[in-house]
Structures are given as structure tokens and as C-alpha cells.
gemmi code that builds the backbone of each chain (N, CA, C; Angstrom):
import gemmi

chains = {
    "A": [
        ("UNK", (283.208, 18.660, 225.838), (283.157, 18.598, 224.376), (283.101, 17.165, 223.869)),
        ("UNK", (283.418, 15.666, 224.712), (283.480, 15.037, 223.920), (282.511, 14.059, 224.453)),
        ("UNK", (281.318, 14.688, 225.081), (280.027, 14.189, 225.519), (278.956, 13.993, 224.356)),
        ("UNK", (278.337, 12.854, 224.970), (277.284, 13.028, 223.870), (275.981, 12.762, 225.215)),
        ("UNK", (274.991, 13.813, 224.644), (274.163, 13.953, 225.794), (272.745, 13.162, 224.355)),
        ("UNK", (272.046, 12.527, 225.824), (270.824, 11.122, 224.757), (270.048, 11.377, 226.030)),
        ("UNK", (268.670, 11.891, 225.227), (267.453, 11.601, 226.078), (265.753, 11.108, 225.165)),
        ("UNK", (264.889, 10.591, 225.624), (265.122, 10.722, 226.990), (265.831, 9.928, 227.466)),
        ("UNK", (265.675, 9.638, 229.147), (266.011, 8.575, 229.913), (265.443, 7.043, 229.251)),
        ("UNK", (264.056, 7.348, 229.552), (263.601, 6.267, 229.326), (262.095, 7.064, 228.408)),
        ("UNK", (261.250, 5.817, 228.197), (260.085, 6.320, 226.832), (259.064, 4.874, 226.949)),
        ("UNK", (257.530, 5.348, 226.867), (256.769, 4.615, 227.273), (256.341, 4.868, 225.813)),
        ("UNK", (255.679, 3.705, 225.150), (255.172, 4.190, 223.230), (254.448, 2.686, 223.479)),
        ("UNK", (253.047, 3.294, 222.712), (251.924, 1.981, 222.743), (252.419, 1.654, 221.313)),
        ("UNK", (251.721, 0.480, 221.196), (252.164, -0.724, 220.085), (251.925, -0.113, 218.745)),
        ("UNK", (252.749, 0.302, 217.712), (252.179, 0.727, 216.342), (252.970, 2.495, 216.601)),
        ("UNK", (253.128, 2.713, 217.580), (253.273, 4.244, 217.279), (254.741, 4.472, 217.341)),
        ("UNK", (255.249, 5.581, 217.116), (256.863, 6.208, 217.039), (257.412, 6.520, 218.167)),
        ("UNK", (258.765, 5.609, 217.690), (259.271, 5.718, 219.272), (260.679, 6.954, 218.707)),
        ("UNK", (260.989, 7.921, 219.311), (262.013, 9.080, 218.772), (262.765, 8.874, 219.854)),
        ("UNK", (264.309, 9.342, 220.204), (265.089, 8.908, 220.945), (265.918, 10.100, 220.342)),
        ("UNK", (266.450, 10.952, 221.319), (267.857, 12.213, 219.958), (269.263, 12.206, 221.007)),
        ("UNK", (269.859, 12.589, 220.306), (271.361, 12.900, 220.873), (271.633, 14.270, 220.166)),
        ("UNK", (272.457, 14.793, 220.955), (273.227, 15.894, 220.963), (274.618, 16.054, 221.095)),
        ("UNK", (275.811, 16.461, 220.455), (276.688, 16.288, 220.603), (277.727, 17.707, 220.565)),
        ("UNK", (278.551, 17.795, 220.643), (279.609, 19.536, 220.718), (280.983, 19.214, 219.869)),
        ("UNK", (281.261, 17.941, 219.790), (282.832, 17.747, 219.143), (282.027, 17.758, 217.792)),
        ("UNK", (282.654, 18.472, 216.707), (282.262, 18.729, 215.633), (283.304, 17.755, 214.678)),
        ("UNK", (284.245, 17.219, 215.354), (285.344, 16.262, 214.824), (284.815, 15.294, 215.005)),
        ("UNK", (283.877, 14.846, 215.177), (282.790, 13.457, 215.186), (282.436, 13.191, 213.421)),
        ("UNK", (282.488, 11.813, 213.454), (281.802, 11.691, 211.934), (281.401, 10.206, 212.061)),
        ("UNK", (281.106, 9.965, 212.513), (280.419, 8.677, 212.528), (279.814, 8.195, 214.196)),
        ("UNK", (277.863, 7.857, 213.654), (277.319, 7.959, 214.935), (276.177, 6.888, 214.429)),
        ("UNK", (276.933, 6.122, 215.516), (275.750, 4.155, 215.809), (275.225, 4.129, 216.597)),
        ("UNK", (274.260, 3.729, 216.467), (273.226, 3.477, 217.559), (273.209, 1.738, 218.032)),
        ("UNK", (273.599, 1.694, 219.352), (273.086, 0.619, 219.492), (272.020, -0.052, 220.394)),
        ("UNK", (271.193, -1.906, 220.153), (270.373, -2.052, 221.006), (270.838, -2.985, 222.047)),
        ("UNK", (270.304, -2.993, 223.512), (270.417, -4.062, 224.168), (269.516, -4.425, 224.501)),
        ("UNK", (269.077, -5.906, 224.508), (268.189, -6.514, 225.409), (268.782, -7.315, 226.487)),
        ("UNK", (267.866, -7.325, 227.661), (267.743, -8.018, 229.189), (268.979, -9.129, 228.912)),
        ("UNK", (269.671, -9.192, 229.921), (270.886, -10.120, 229.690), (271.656, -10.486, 228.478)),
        ("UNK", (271.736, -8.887, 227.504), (272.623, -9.213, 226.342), (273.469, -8.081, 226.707)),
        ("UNK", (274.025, -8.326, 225.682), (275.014, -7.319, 225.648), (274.619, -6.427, 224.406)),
        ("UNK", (274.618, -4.880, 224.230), (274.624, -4.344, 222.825), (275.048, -4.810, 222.060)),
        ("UNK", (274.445, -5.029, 220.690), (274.362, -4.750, 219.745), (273.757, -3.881, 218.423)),
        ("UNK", (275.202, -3.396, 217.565), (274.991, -2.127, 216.336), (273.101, -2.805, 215.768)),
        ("UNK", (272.806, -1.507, 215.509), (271.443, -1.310, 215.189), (271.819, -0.758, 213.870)),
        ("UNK", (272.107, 0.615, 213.995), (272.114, 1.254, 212.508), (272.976, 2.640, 212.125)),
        ("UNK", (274.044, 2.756, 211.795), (274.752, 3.889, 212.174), (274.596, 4.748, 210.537)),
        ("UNK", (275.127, 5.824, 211.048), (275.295, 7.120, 209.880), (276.723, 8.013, 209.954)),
        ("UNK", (277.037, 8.130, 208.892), (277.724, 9.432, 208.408), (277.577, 11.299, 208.570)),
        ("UNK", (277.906, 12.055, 208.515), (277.495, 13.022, 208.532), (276.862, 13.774, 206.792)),
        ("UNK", (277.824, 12.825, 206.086), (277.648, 12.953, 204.572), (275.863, 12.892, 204.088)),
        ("UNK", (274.931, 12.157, 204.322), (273.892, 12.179, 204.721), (272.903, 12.211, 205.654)),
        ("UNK", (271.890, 13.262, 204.894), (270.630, 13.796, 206.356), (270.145, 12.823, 206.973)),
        ("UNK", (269.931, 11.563, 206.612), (268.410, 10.125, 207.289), (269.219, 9.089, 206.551)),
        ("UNK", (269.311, 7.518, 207.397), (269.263, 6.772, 207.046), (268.363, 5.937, 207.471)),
        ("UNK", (267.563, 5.002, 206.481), (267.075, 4.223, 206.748), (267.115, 2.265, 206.851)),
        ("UNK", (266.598, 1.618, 207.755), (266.906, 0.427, 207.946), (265.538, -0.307, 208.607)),
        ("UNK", (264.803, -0.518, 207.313), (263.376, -1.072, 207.787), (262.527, -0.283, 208.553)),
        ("UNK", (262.132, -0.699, 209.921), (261.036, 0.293, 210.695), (262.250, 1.286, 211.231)),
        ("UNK", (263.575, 1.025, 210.873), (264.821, 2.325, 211.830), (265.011, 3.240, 210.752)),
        ("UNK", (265.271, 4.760, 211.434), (265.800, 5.465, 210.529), (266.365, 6.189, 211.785)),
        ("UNK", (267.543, 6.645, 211.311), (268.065, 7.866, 212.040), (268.150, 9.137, 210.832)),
        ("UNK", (267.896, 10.274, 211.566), (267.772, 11.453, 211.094), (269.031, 12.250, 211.602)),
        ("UNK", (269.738, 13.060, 210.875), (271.046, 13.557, 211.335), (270.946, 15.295, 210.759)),
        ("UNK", (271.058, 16.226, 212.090), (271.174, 17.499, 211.616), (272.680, 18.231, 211.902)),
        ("UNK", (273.409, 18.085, 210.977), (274.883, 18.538, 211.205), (274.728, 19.965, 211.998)),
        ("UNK", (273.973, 20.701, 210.981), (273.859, 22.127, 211.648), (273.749, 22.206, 213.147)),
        ("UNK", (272.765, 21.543, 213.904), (271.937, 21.474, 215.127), (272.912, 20.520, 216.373)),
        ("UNK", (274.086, 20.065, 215.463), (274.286, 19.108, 216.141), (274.043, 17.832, 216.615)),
        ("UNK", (272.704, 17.298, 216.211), (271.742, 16.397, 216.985), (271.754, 15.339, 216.096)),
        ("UNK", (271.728, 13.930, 216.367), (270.939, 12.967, 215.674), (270.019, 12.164, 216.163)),
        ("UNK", (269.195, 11.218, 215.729), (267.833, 11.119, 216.101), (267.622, 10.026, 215.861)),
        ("UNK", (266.890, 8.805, 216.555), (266.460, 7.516, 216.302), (265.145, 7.215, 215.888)),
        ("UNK", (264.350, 7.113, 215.172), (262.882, 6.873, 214.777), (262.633, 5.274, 214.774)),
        ("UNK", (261.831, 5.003, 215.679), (261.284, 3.482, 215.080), (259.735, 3.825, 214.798)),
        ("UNK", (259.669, 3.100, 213.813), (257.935, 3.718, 213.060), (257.509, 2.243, 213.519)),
        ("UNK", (256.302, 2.407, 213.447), (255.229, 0.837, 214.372), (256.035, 0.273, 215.178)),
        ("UNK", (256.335, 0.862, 216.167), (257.347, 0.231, 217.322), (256.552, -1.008, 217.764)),
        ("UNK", (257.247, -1.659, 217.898), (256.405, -3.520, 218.383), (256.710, -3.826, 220.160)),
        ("UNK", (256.210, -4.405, 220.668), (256.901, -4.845, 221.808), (257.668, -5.981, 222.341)),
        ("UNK", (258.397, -6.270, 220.845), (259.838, -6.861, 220.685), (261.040, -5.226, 220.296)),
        ("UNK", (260.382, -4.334, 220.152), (261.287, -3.684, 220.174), (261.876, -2.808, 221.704)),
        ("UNK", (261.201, -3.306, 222.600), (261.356, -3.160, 224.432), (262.449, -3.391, 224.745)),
        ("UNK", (263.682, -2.316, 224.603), (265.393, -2.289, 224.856), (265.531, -1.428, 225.821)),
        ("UNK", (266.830, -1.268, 225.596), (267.545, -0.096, 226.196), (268.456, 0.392, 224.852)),
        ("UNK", (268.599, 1.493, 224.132), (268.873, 2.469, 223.256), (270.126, 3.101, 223.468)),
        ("UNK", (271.839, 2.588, 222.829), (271.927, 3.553, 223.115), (272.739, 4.451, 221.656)),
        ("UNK", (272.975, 5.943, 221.967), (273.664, 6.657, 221.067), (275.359, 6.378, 221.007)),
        ("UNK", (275.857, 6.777, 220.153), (277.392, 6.833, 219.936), (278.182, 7.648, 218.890)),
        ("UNK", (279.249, 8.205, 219.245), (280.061, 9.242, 218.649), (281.239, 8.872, 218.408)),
        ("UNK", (282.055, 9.308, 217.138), (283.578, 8.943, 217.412), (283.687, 9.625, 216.135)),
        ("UNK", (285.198, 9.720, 215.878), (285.806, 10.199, 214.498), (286.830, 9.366, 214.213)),
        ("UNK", (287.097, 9.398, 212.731), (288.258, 7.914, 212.088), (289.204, 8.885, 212.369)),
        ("UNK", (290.098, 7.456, 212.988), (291.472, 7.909, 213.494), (291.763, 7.733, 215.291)),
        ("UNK", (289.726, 7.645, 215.628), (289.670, 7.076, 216.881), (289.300, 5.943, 217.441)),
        ("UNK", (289.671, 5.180, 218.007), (289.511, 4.034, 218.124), (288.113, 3.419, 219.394)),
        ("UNK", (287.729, 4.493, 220.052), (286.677, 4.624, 220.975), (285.224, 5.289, 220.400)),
        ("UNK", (284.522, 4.634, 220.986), (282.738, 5.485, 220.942), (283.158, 6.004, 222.324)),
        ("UNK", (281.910, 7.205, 221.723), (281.730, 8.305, 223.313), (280.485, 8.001, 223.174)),
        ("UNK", (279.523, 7.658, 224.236), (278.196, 6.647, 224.579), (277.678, 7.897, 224.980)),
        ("UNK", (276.111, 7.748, 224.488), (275.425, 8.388, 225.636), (274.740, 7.869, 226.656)),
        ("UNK", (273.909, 7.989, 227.002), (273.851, 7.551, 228.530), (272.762, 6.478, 228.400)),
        ("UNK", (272.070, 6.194, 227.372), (270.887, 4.793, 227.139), (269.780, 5.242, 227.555)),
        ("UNK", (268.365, 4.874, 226.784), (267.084, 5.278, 226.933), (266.967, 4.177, 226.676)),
        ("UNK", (266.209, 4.064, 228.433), (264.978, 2.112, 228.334), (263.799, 2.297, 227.247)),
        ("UNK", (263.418, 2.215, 225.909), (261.873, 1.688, 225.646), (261.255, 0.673, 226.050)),
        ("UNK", (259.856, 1.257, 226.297), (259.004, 0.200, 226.644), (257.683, 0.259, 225.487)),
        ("UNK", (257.619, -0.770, 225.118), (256.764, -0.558, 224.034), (255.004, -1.277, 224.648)),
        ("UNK", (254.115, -1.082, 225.266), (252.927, -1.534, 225.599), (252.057, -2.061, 224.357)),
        ("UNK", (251.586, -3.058, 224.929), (250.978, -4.362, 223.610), (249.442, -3.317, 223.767)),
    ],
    "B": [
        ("UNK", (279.903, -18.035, 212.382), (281.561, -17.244, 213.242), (281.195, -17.157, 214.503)),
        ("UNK", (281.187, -17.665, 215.288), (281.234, -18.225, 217.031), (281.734, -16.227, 217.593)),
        ("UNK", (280.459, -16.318, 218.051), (280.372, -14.322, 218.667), (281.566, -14.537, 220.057)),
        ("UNK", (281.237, -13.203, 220.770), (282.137, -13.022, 221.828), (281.847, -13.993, 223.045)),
        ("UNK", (282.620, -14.709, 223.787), (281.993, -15.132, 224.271), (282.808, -14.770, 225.998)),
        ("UNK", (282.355, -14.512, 226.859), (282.666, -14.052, 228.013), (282.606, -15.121, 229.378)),
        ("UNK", (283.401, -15.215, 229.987), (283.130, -16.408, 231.453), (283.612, -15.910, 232.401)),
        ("UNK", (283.353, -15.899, 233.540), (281.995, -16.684, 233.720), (280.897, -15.935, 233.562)),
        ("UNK", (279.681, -16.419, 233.507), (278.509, -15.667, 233.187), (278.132, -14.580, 234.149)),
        ("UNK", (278.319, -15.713, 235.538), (277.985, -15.202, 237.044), (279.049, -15.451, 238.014)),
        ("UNK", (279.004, -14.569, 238.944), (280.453, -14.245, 239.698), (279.733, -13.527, 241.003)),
        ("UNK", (280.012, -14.390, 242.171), (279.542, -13.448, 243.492), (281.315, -13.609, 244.323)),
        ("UNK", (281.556, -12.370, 244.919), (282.274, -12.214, 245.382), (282.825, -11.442, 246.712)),
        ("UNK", (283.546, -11.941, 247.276), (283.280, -11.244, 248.779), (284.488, -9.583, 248.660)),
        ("UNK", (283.886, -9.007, 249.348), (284.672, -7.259, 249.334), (286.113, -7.730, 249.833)),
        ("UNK", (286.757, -6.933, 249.520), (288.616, -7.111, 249.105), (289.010, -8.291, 248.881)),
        ("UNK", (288.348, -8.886, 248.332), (289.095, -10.329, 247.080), (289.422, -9.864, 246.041)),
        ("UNK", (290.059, -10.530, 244.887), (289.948, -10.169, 243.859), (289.738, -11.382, 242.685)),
        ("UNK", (289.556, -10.717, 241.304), (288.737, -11.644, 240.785), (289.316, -11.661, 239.333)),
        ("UNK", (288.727, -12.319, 238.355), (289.658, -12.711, 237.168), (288.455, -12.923, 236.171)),
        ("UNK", (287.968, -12.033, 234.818), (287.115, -12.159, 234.110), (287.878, -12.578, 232.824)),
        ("UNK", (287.085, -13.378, 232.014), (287.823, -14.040, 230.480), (286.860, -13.031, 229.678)),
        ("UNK", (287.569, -12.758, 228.309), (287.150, -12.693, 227.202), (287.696, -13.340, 226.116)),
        ("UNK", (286.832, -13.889, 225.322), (287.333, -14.844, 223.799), (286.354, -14.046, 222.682)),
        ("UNK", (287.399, -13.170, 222.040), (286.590, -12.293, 220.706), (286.491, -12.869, 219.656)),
        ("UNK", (286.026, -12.467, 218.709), (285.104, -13.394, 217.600), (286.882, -13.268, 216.838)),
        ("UNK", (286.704, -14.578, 216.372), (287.636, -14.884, 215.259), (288.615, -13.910, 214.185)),
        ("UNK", (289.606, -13.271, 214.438), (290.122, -12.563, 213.746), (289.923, -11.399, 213.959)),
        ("UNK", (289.151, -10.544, 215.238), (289.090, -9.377, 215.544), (290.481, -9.110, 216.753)),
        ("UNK", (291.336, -8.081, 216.605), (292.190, -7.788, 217.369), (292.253, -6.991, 218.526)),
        ("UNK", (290.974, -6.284, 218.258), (290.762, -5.092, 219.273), (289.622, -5.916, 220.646)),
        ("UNK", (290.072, -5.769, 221.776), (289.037, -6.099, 222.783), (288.845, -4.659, 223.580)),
        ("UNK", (287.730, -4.701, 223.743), (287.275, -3.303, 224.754), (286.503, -3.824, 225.755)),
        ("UNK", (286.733, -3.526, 227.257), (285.877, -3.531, 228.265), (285.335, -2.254, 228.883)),
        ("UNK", (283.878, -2.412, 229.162), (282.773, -1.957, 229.958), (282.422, -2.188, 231.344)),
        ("UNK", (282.193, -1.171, 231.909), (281.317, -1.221, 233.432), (280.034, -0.777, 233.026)),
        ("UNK", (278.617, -1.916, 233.083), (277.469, -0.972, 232.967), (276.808, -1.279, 234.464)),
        ("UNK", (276.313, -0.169, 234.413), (275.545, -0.075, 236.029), (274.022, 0.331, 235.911)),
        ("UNK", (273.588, 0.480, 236.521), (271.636, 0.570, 235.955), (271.916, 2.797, 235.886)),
        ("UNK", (272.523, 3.029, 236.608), (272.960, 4.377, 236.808), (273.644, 5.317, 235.643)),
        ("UNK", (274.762, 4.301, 235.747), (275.663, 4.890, 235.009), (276.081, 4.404, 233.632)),
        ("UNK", (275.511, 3.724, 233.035), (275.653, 3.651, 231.663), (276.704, 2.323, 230.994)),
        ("UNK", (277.287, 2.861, 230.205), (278.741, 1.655, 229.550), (279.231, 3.100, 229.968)),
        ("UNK", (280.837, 2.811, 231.109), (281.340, 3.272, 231.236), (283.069, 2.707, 230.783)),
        ("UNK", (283.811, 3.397, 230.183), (285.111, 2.435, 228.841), (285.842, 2.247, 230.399)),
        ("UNK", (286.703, 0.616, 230.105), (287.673, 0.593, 230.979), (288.979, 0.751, 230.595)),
        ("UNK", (289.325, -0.083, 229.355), (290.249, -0.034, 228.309), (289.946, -0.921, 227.098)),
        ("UNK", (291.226, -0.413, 226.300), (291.080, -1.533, 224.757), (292.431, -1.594, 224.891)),
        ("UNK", (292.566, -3.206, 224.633), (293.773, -3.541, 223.831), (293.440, -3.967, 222.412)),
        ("UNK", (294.813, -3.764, 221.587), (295.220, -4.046, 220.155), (296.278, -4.882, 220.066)),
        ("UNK", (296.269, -6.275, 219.481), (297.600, -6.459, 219.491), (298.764, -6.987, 220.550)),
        ("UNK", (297.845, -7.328, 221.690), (298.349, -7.138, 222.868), (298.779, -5.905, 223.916)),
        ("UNK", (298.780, -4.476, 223.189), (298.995, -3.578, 223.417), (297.565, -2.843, 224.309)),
        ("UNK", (298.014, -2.403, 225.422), (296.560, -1.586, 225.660), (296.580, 0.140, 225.185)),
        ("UNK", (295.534, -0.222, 224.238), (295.681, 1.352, 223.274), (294.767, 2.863, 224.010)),
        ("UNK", (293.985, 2.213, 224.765), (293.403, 3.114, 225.123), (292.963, 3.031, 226.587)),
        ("UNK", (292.469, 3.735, 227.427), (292.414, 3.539, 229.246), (291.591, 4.602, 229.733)),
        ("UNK", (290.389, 4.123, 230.528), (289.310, 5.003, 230.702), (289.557, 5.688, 232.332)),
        ("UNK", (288.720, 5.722, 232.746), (289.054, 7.053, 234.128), (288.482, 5.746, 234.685)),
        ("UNK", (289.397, 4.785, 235.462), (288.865, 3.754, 236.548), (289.842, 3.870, 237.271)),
        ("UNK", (290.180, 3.292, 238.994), (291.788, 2.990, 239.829), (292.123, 2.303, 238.930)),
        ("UNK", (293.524, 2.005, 239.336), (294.704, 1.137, 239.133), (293.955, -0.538, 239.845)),
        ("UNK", (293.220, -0.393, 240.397), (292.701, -2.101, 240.712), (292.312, -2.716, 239.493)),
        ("UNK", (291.874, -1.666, 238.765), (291.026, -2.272, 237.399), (291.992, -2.564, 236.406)),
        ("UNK", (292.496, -3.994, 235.899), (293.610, -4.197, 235.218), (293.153, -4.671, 233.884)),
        ("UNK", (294.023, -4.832, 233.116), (293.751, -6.141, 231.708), (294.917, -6.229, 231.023)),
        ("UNK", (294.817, -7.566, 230.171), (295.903, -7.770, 229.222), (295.362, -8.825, 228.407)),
        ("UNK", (296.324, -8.651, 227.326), (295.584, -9.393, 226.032), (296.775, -10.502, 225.690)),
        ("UNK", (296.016, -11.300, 225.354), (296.951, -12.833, 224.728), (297.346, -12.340, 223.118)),
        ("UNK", (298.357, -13.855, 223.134), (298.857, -13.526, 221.634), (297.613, -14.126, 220.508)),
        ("UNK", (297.011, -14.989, 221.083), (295.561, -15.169, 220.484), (294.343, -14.163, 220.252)),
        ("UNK", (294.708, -13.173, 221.258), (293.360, -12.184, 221.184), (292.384, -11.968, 222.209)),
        ("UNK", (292.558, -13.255, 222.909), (291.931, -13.466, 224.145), (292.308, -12.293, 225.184)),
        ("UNK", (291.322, -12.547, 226.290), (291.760, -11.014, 226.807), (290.907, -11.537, 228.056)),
        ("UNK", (291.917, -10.999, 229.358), (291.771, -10.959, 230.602), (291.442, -9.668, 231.538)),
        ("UNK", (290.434, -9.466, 232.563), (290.078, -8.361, 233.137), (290.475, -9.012, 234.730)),
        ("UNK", (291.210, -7.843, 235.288), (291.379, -8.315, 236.572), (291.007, -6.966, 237.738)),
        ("UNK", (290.271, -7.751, 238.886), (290.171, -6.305, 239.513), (290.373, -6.641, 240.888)),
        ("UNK", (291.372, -5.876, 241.716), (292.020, -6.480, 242.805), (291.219, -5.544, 243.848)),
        ("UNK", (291.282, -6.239, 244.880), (290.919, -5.290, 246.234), (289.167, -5.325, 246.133)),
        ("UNK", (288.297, -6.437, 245.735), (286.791, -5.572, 245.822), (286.371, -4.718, 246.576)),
        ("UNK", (285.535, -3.694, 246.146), (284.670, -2.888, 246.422), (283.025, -3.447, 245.996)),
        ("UNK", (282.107, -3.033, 247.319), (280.630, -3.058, 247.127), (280.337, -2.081, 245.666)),
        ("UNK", (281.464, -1.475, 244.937), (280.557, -0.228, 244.099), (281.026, -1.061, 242.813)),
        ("UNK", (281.803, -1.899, 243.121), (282.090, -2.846, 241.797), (281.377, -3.841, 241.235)),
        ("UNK", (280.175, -4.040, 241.832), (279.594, -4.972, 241.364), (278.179, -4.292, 240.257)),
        ("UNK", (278.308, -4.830, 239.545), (278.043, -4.339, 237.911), (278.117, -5.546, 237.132)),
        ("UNK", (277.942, -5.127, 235.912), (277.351, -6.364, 234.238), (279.104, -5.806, 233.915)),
        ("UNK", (280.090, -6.195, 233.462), (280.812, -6.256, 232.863), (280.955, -6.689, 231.452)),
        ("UNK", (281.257, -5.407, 230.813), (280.970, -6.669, 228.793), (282.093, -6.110, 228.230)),
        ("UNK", (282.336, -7.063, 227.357), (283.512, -7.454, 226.677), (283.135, -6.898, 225.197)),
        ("UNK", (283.966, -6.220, 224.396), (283.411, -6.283, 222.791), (284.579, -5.936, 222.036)),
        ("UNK", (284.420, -7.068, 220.635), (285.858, -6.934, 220.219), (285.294, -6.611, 219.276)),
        ("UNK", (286.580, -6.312, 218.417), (286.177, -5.456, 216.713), (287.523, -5.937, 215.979)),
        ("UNK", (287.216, -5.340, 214.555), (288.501, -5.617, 214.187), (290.167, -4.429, 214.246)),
        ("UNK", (289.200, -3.257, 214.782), (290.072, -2.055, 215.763), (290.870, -0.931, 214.294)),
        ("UNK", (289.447, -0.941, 213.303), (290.026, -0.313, 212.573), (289.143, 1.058, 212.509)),
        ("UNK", (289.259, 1.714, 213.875), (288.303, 3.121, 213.923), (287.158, 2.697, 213.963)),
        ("UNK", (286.356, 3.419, 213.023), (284.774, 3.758, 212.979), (284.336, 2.795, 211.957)),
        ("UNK", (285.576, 2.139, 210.983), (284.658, 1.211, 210.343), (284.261, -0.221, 210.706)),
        ("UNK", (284.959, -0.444, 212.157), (284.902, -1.666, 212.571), (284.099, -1.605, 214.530)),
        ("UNK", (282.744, -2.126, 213.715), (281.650, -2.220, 214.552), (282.010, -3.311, 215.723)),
        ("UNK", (281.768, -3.038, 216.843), (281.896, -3.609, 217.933), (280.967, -4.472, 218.297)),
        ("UNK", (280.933, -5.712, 218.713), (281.165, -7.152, 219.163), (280.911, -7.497, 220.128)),
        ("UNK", (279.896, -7.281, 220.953), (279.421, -7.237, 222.607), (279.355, -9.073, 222.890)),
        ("UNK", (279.965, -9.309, 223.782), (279.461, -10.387, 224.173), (278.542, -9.880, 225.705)),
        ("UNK", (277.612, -11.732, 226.469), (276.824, -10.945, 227.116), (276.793, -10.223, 228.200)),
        ("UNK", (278.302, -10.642, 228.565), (278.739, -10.027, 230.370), (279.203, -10.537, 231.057)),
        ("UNK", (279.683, -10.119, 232.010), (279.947, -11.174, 233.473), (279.274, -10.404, 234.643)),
        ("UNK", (278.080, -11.101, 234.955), (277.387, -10.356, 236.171), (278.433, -10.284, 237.066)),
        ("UNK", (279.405, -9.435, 237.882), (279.523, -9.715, 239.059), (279.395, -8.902, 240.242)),
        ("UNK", (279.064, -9.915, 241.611), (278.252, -9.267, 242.479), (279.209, -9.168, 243.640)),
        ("UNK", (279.482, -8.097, 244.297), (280.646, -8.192, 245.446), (279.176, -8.029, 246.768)),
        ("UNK", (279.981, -9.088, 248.041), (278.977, -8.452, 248.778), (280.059, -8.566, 250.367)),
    ],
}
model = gemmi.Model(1)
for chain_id, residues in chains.items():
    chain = gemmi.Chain(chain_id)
    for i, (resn, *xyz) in enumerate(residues, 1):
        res = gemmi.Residue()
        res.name, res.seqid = resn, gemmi.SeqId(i, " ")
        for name, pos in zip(("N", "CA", "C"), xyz):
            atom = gemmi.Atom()
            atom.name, atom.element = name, gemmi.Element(name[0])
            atom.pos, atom.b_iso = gemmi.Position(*pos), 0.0
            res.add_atom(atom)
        chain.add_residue(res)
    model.add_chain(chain)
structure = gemmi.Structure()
structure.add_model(model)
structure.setup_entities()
């Protein structure tokens, strides 16, 4: 229950097109879910997180899409660039907890 | 505001030594959390301290240690190496107030047991 399952693994997306990335989750006591990015010898960093209070947020070419019902939330990068060539990952938690529950990271590769 | 900053960068180490990782969290954040990432297995939590207190403790042995200064600073210790320990280690502090306080990655400590 306090998994958060993120696929895909990994995602191949030519230059300009949509890169989608979803998570799935079962603890319904979750209310707050960040996404974060890493690049090659960094460490993550927050990208763009959401509430359950609203369906989509947006943040330039990022939006995450959030379906309470379904469980799932969703990463969209629209004209993905190949500065946007990370590793992705999802995150879960509820206030009052002091931990993210990670999902497991999807490499993009974005081809020029 | 001077980010997380982690030392040593790089760390090779021989199997059953043990070893001593730094963390220095950004200015006024209290909470430090450490990571095992592996190309496999993901960010896997080791613990968080608050306060000096360790508030929270992930599914690792008892080799895998830490403790936090009265500054904030924060030490990872892991006794006895193992070949399965060698991994990116990252550090990320916050200000440890739940979900509204976004976490703080510094870039790691490669280290390599061989």
C-alpha cells in the first residue's frame, strides 16, 4: 500500500514531441505528489509537484495531470528538448509525514 | 544560499573497511535525509534526522549508521564493507516540515568498495 509504482522504465521521444511518464499509487492517505529531475552526476532535484485539490498543474513545457479517482498521476513534457535527457522520478507522501515514497525513476532520452 | 554540499565526491574502498561520508545542508534546513541509489534499485531511504534526532529509518543492517550535529551537519557511517555497497550516496536536507518542505539533494558521494 505504500508503493508507488512509475513506468515506464525508461522512454526514447524525438526532439519536439511528448514525453508522458505516470505513476500509480494505493495509499489513498497520500496528498501531495513531486516529481523530481536528475541529471548525470547530480543529485535530484523538485521539478513540479501537485495537490490532490486540483486535476493538472502546469509549469511551462511541465504539466502533471492527476486522476484521484484512478489513482494515477502523470508527467507531460510538451516539445521535449534534448536538455530535457534525465532520469524522472515520481513521489508520494501525506502531511504529517515526513518521508517521500519514490517510485522507481524513468531514464528519458530525448533524440536531437 | 550555498546548496547541499556532500564530501567526498569520490571514495574507493577496500571490502570490510569502513568509511565516513559528510553532509553540510543548506542554511537553516534541519532535516537531513540519506539515499542509496543504485542503477537497479532506485533512491532507496536510509534515514532522516531532525534536530539531531533520527526521526525516521529505512530497511538497511545496523552497519549503515548516522548522526546529526548541533549545526545540522550530518554524518553517514558504514562499517564492515560489502561489494553490494558501493553505490551514489545523496544527501538532501529540507526544512522537515512534511510535504511543504521540498528536499535539497546535494550531488553524492560515489563510493566504490572493491
Amino acid at each position: 500500500q505504500q508503493q508507488v509504482k512509475q513506468s515506464p522504465q525508461s522512454l526514447i521521444v524525438q526532439k519536439g514531441g511528448i514525453s508522458i511518464i505516470n505513476c500509480a499509487y494505493e495509499n489513498t492517505a497520500f496528498d501531495y505528489f513531486p516529481w523530481y529531475q536528475q541529471f548525470p552526476g547530480k543529485g535530484p532535484a523538485l521539478l513540479i509537484a501537485i495537490r490532490p485539490d486540483v486535476s493538472e498543474k502546469k509549469e511551462g513545457r511541465f504539466t502533471i495531470s492527476f486522476n484521484k479517482s484512478a489513482k494515477q498521476f502523470s508527467l507531460h513534457i510538451m516539445d521535449s528538448q534534448p536538455g530535457d535527457s534525465a532520469t524522472y522520478f515520481c513521489a508520494a507522501t501525506w502531511e504529517g509525514n515526513y518521508q517521500l515514497i519514490w517510485g522507481a525513476g524513468t531514464k528519458l532520452i530525448i533524440k536531437p | 544560499k550555498a546548496g547541499v554540499t556532500q564530501t567526498p565526491r569520490y571514495l574507493i574502498k577496500t571490502r570490510g573497511q569502513q568509511v565516513t561520508l559528510s553532509c553540510s545542508p543548506i542554511s537553516g534546513h534541519r532535516s537531513v535525509s540519506w539515499y542509496q541509489q543504485t542503477p537497479g534499485q532506485g533512491l532507496q531511504f536510509l534515514f532522516e534526522y531532525f534536530s539531531e534526532t533520527q526521526r525516521n529509518k529505512g530497511n538497511f543492517p545496523g552497519r549503515f549508521s548516522g548522526r546529526q550535529f548541533s549545526n545540522s551537519r550530518s554524518e553517514m557511517n558504514v562499517s564492515t564493507l560489502e561489494l553490494g555497497d558501493s553505490a551514489l550516496y545523496l544527501c538532501a536536507s529540507s526544512l522537515g516540515q512534511g510535504s511543504n518542505s521540498p528536499l535539497h539533494f546535494g550531488n553524492g558521494t560515489r563510493l566504490t568498495v572493491t
